[in-house]
C-alpha positions in Angstrom: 78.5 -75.8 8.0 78.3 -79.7 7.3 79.5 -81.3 10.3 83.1 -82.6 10.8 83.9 -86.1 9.6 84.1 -88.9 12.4 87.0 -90.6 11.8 87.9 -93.4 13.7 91.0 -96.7 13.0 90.1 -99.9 13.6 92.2 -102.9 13.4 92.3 -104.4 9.8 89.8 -107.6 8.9 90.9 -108.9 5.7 88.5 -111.7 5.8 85.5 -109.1 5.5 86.2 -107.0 2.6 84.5 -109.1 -0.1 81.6 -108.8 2.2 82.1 -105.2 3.2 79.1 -102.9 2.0 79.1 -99.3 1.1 82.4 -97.7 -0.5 86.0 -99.3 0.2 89.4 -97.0 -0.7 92.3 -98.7 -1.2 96.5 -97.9 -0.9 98.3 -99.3 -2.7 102.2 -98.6 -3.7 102.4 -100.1 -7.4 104.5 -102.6 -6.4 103.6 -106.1 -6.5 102.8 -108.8 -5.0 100.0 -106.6 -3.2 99.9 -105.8 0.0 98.6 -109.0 1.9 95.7 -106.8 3.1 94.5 -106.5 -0.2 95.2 -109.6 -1.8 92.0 -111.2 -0.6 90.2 -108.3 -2.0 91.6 -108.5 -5.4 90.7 -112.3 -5.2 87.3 -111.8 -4.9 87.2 -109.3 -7.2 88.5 -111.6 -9.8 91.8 -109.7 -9.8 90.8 -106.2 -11.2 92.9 -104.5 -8.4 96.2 -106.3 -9.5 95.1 -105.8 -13.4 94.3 -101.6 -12.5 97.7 -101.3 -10.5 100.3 -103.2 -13.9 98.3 -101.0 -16.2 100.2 -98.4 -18.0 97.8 -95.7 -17.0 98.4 -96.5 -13.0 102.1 -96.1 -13.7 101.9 -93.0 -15.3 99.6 -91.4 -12.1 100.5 -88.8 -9.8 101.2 -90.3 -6.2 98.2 -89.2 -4.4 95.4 -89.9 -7.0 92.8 -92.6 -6.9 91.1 -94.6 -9.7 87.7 -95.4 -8.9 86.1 -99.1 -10.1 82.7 -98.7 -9.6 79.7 -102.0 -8.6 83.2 -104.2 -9.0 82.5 -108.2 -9.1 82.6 -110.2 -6.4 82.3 -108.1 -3.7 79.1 -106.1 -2.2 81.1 -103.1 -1.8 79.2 -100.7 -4.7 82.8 -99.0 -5.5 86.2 -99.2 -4.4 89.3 -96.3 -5.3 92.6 -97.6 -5.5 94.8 -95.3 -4.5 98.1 -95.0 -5.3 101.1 -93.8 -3.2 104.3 -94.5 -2.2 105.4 -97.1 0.5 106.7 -94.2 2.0 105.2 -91.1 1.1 105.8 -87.1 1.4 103.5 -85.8 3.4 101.6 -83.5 0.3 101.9 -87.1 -1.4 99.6 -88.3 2.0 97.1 -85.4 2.1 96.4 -85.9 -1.8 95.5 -89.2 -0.9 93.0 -87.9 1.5 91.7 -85.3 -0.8 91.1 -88.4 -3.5 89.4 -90.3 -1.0 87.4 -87.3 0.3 86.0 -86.6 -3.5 85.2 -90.2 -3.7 82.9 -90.3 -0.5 78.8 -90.3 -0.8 76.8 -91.3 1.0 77.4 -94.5 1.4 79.3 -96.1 4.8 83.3 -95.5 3.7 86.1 -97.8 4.7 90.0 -96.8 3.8 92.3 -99.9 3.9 95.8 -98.4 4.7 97.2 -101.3 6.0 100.9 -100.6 6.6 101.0 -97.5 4.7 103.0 -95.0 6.5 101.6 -91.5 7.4 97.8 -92.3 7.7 97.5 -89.1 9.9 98.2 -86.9 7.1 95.7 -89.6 4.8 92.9 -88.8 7.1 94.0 -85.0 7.5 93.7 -84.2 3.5 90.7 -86.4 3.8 88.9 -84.0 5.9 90.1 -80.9 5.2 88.7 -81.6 1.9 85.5 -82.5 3.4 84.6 -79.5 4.6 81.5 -78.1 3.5 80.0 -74.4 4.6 75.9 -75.2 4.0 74.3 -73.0 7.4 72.5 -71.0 5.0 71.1 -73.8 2.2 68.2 -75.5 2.3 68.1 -79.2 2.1 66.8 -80.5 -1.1 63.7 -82.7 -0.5 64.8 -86.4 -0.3 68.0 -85.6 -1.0 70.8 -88.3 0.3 72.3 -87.4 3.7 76.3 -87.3 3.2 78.6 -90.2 4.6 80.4 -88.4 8.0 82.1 -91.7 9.2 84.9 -92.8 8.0 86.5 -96.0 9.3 90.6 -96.3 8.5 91.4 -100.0 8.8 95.5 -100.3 10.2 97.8 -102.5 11.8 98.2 -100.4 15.1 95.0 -98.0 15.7 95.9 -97.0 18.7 99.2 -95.6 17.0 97.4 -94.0 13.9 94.9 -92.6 16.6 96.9 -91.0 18.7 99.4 -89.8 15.6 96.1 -88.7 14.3 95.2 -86.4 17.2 97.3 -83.2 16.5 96.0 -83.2 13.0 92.4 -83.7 14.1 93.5 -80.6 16.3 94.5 -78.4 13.2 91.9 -79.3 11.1 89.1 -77.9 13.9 91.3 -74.9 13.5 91.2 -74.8 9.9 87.3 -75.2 10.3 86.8 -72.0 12.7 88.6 -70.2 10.8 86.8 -71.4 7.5 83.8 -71.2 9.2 84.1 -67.4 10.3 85.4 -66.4 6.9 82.1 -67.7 5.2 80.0 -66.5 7.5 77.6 -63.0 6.2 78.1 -59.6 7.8 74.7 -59.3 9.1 75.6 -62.5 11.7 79.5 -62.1 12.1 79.2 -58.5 13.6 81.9 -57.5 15.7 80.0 -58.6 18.8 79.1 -62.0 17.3 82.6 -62.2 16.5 83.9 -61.5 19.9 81.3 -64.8 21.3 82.5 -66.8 19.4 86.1 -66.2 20.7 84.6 -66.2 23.9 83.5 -69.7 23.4 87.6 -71.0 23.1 87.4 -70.5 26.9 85.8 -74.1 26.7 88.9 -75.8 25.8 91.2 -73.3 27.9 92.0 -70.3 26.2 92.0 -67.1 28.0 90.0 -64.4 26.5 89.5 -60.8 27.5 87.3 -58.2 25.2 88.3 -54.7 25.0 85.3 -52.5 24.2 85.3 -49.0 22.5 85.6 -47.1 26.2 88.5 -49.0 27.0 90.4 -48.7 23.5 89.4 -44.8 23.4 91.4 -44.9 27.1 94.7 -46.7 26.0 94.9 -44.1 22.7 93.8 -46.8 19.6 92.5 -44.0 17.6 93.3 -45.1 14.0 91.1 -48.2 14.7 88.6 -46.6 16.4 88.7 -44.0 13.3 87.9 -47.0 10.7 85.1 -48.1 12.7 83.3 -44.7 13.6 80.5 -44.7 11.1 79.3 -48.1 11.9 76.6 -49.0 14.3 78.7 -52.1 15.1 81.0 -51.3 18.3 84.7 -51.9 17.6 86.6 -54.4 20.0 89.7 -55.8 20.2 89.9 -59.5 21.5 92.7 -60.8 24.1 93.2 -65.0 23.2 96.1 -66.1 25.5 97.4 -70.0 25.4 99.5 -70.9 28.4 101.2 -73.8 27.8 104.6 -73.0 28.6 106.9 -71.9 31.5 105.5 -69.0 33.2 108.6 -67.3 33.1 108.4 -67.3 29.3 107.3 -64.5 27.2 104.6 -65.6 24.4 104.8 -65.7 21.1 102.1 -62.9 19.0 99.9 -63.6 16.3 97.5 -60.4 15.2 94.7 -60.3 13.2 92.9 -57.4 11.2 89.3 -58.1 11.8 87.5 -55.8 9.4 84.3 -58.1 9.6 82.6 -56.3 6.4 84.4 -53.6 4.6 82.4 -51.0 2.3 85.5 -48.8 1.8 84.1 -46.0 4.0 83.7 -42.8 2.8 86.3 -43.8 0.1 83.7 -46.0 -0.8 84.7 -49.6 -3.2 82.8 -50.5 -6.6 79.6 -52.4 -6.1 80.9 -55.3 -8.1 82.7 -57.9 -5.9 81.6 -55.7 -2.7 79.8 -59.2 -1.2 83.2 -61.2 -0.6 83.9 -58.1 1.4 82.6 -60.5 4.3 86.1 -62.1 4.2 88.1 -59.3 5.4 87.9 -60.3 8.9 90.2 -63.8 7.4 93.6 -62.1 9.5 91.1 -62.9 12.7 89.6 -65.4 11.1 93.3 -67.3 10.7 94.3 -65.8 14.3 91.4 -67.3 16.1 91.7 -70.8 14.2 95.6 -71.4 15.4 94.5 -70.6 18.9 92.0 -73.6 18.8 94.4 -75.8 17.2 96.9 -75.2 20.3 94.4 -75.6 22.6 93.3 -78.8 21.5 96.3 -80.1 21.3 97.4 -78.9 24.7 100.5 -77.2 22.8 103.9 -76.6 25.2 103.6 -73.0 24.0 103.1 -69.8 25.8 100.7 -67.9 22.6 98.6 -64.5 22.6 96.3 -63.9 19.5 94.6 -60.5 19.4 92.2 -59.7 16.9 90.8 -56.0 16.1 87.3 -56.3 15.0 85.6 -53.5 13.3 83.5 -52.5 10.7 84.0 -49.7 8.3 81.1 -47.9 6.5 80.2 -44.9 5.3 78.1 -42.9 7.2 77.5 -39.3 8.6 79.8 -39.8 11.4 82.8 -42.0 9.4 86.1 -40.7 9.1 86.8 -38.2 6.0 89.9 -37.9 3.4 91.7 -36.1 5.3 91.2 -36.7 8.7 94.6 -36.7 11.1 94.3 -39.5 13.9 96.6 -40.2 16.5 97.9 -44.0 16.8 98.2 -45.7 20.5 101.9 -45.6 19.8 102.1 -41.2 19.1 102.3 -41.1 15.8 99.9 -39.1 13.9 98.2 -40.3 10.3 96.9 -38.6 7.8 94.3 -40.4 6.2 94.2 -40.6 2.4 92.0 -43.3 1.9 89.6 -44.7 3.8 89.5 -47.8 2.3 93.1 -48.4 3.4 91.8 -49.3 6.8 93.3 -52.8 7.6 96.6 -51.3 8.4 95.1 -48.4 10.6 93.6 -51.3 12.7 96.7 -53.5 12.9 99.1 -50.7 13.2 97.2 -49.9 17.4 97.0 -53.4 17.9 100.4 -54.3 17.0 101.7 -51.7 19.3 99.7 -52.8 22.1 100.9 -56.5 21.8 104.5 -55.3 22.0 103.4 -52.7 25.3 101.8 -55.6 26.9 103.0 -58.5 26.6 106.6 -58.0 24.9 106.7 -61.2 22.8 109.3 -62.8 21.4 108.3 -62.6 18.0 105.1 -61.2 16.3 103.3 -62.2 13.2 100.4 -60.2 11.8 97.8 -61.3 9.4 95.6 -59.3 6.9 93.7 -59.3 3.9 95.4 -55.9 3.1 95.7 -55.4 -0.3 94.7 -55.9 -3.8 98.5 -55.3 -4.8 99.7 -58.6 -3.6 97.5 -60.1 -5.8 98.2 -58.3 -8.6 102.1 -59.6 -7.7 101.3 -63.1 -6.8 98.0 -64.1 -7.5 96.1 -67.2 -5.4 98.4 -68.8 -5.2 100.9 -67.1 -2.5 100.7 -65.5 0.5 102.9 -62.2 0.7 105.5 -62.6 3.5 107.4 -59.3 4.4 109.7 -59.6 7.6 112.3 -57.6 9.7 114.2 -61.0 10.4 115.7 -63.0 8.5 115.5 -66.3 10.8 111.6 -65.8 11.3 110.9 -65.5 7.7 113.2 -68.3 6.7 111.3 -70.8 9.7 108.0 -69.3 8.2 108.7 -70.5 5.1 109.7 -73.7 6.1 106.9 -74.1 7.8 104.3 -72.9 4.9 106.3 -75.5 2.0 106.2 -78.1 4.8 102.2 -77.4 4.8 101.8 -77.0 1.5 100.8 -73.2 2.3 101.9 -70.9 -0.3 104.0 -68.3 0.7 106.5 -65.7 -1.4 109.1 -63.4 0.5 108.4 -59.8 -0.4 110.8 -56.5 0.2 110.5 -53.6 2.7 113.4 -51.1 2.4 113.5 -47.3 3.5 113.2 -46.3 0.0 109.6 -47.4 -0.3 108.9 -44.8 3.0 109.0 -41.9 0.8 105.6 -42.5 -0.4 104.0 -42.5 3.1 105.1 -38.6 3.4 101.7 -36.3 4.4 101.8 -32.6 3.9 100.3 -32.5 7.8 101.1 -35.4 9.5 103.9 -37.7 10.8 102.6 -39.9 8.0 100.0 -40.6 5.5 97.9 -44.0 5.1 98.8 -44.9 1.5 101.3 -44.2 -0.6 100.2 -44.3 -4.0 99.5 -47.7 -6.7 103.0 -48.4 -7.2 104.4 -51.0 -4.6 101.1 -51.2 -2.9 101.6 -53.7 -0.6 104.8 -53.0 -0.1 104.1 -49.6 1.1 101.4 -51.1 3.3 103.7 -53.3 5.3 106.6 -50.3 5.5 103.3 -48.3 7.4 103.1 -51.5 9.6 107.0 -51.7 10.1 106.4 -48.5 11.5 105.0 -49.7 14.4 107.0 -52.2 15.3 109.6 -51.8 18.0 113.6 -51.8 17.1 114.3 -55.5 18.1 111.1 -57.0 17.7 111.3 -60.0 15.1 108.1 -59.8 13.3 106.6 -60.9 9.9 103.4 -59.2 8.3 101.6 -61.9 6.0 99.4 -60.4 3.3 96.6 -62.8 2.4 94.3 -61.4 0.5 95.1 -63.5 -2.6 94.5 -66.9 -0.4 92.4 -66.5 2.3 89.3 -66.8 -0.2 89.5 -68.6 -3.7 86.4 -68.8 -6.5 87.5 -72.3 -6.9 88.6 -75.9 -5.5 92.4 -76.0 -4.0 94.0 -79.4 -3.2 92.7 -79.7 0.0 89.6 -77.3 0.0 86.5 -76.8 -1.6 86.1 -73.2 -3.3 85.5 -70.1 -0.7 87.4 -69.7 2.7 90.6 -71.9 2.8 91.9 -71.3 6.2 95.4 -70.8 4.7 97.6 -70.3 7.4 96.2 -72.5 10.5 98.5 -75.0 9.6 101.8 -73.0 8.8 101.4 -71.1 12.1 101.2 -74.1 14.0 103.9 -75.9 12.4 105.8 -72.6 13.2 105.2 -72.7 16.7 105.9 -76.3 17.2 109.2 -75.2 15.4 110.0 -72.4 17.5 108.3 -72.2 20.1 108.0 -75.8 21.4 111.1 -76.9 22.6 
């Protein structure tokens, strides 16, 4: 993966711009007289600033967007994109600033002149969220022009913007990871490759434990160990705790399906489409990016993430059609489908998290269906809940991110589909509803009291094209939601 921008705010020098190389970006709020910051600019420019921001076609812009005027007069800078946004701002109005500015880096040196514009955290966020780039695996064309990664913000206070800046910075290394393991290919991000990587968080002071396919066989996870059985890659589960809080407080949950490639099994998918099946480990993938993010920025949050990790192919010793397994929590399955195996490795996992460590609240994440996509395309995530107040602070916290999200219904009716002919229950329960009936299988195994929300992702997780603040591929929706969440809830 490209390497992360270096951002870095300076205080402003007005009496440099006109001799400023490389790219300059711009704020401005439509309003004149200009920003004294930029007056001098537009002076030595011969005034194509002022004569950019009183054109029509400036007025009519979306807050956010920038209008590039490229080798301008006057000044040695070869470009400079005005941006324009309000004096003060929403914070999607700020991050589609960033994103403008982001598209409009090269490789030239870039300076942004925000001046007093308010929220240049979220500026800089968009900006590098937007940045991101996942090349590990491309060659470098010969000669080709290296890409600016330095980006100077010129402000009135930087030791304010910096330390605003920090618990952004701290999210956007969480959207990275998280980015960063969806992209990566099946034959690297086994399940052991996974679990060092998770390993690695103990750097910045997250606790992490591995359980390996002994232990899970002695605490009873049988339907995960089932969808991992015909795969030479050992199953694990993954322990991530964030101590922040009062001992005395009982964490918060986050679980991830892990399903680092998925063939279908023995109920074996399509060929077409079968290579993105490398992003069905994004519930993990989203999991193990909100832990970083609270680690970095030393969060006042007591936080376990646990992540199943497995890998489901076909093979002479995978589980059949028809197989009955027994979950850690009693309950036997039937299994219909082999390919419905993100919700045989969440459904063990969920349990434990409740034996263990009897959180306060629980949120699981999964690439789980095809359904939800069917019902809500790209653009939403599929929320289902058992609580009313955690669904509604969710949601909050997804618009407040710019995280797409849609409330979904469980009811008992939907159950009747889950009925096996052998078992307590069967693993799917037919086209209709599908990702309803998933999450009634997961509401299963949840304990009465529990407030927990399952979050369906497969629509966002991984998009063919460009989003606001993300280049096509892995997104890393949900890093920021989650966080926001926790600040919300859990932080005081």
């Amino acid at each position: 993966m490209t390497a992360p921008l270096q951002t870095t705010f300076v205080t402003t020098a007005p009496d440099n711009y006109a001799t400023l190389a490389g790219r300059l970006a711009v704020i401005v709020d439509g309003a004149t007289p200009l920003d004294p910051l930029i007056r001098k600019l537009n002076r030595a420019m011969g005034g194509a600033i002022l004569r950019l921001v009183e054109s029509p076609e400036f007025g009519r812009a979306k807050a956010g967007s920038g209008h590039a005027l490229a080798f301008p007069a006057g000044v040695a800078a070869e470009a400079v994109l005005v941006v324009k946004l309000p004096r003060k701002p929403t914070p999607s109005d700020a991050r589609r600033a960033g994103a403008a500015i982001a598209q409009f880096n090269a490789t030239a040196p870039l300076t942004v002149v925000a001046g007093r514009q308010a929220r240049v955290a979220e500026i800089a966020l968009g900006l590098a969220l937007k940045a991101y780039a996942f090349d590990a695996y491309r060659k470098a064309e010969p000669d080709a022009p290296v890409p600016n990664r330095a980006v100077r913000f010129e402000v009135r206070d930087p030791d304010a913007a910096t330390a605003d800046y920090a618990p952004f910075a701290a999210q956007a290394e969480g959207v990275f990871l998280t980015r960063d393991l969806v992209s990566e290919p099946a034959n690297v991000l086994t399940t052991s490759e996974f679990a060092a990587r998770l390993e690695a968080l103990r750097e910045i002071g997250v606790e992490v434990e591995v359980l390996d396919e002994p232990e899970l066989e002695r605490l009873g996870m049988r339907t995960l160990l089932a969808v991992g059985q015909g795969s030479a890659s050992p199953s694990k589960v993954v322990v991530l705790q964030w101590k922040g809080g009062d001992a005395a407080t009982a964490p918060f949950a986050l679980v991830g399906k892990g399903v680092v490639f998925d063939t279908g099994g023995i109920s074996i998918k399509p060929a077409a489409g079968m290579e993105e099946m490398t992003m069905d480990m994004g519930g993990a993938g989203v999991v193990a990016g909100v832990m970083k993010t609270l680690a970095l920025r030393k969060a006042p949050a007591n936080v376990v993430g646990l992540v199943g990790l497995v890998e489901n192919m076909p093979s002479g010793t995978a589980t059949r059609p028809g197989d009955v397994v027994r979950s850690m929590k009693g309950d036997t399955v039937e299994i219909i489908n082999t390919d419905a195996e993100g919700r045989l490795v969440l459904a063990d996992v969920l349990w434990y998290a409740q034996e263990r460590f009897k959180p306060t609240g629980i949120v699981d994440l999964a690439t789980l269906t095809g359904a939800i996509i069917i019902a809500l395309g790209h653009e939403m995530a599929g929320v289902f809940a058992n609580d009313d107040t955690l669904a509604d602070a969710f949601l909050a916290a997804a618009r407040a991110e710019d995280e797409g999200a849609w409330r979904m219904p469980l009811g008992p009716a939907y159950d009747k589909a889950l009925k096996s002919r052998i078992a307590d229950m069967a693993n799917v329960g037919g086209r209709p509803a599908g990702s309803i009936t998933a999450a009634q299988f997961l509401q299963r195994f949840i304990a009465d009291g529990t407030p927990w929300i399952h979050l369906d992702i497969a629509g966002v997780a991984y998009v063919s094209k460009d989003t606001e603040t993300a280049p096509k591929g892995a997104t890393g929706w949900g890093v920021r939601a989650l966080d926001r969440l926790i600040r919300d809830r859990c932080e005081g």
